[in-house]
C-alpha positions as CSV (number, residue, x, y, z in Angstrom):
1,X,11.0,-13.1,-14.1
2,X,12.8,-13.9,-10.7
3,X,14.3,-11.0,-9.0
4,X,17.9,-12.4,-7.7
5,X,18.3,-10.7,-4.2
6,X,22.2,-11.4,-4.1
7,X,22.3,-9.2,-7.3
8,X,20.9,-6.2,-6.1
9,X,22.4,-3.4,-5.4
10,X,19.7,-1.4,-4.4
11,X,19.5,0.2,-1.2
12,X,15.5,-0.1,0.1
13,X,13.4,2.2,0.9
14,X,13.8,4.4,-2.2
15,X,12.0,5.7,-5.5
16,X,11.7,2.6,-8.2
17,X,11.1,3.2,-11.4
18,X,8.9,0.9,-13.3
19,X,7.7,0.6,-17.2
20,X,5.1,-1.9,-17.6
21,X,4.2,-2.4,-22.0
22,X,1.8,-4.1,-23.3
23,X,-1.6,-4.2,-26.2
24,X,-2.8,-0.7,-26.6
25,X,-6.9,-1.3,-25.3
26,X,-9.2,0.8,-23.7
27,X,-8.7,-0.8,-20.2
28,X,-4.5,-2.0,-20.1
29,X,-3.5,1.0,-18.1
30,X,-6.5,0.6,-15.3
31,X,-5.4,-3.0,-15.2
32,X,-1.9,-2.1,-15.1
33,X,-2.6,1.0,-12.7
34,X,-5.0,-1.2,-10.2
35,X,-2.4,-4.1,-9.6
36,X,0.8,-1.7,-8.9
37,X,-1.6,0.4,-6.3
38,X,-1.8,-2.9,-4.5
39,X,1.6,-3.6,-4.3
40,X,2.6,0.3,-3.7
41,X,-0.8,2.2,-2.4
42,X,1.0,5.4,-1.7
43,X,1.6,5.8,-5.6
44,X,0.8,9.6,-6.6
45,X,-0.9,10.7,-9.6
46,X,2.4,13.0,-10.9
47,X,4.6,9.9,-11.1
48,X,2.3,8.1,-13.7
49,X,2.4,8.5,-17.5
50,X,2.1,6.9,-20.7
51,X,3.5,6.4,-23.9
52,X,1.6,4.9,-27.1
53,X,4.4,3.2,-29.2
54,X,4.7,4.9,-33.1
55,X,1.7,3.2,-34.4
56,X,-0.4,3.3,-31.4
57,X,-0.7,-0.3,-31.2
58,X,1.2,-0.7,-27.6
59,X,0.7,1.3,-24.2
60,X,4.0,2.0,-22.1
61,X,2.9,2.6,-18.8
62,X,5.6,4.5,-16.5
63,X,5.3,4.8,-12.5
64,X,7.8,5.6,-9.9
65,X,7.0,3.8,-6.7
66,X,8.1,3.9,-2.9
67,X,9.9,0.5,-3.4
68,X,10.1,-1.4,0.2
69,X,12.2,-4.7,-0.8
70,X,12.9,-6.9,-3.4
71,X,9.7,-8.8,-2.1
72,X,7.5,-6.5,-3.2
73,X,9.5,-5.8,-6.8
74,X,8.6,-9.8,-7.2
75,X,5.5,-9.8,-5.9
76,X,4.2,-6.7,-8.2
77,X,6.0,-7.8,-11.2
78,X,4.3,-11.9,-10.8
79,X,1.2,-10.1,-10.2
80,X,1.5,-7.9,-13.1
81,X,2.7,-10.9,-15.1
82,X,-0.4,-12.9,-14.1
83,X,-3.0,-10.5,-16.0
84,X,-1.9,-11.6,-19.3
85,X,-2.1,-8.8,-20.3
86,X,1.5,-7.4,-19.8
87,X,4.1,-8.1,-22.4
88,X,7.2,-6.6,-20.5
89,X,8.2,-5.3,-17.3
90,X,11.3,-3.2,-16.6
């Protein structure tokens, strides 16, 4: 996904929301949780949680993060991307 600066209409710094889905395991959310505090090390622990879908098979993980710039919404959602692990970010 390419983030289209010209279509922003964000103003940065400010609180982002982010849901990142993906296969229900044992390990997606420390996966998940251990890229986004590289991209946004300030997260804190009371803007985190999760959601199983109906049948438990998929994990929606939910953060709010001190969003920078568009830069960094790229860069963490490539990276998140990358793990193959992710099935959608929004």
């Amino acid at each position: 996904m390419q983030i289209d600066e010209d279509s922003i209409k964000i103003q940065f710094p400010c609180d982002y929301p982010v849901k990142v889905m993906g296969k229900n395991s044992d390990d997606f959310s420390d996966v998940v949780l251990e890229v986004i505090r590289r991209h946004a090390p300030d997260l804190r622990e009371e803007n985190i949680s999760f959601r199983p879908s109906r049948q438990n098979n998929y994990l929606a993980v939910n953060v709010t993060i001190y969003a920078t710039g568009v830069q960094q919404l790229q860069a963490l959602f490539d990276d998140l991307k990358a793990t193959g692990r992710v099935t959608m970010v929004l």
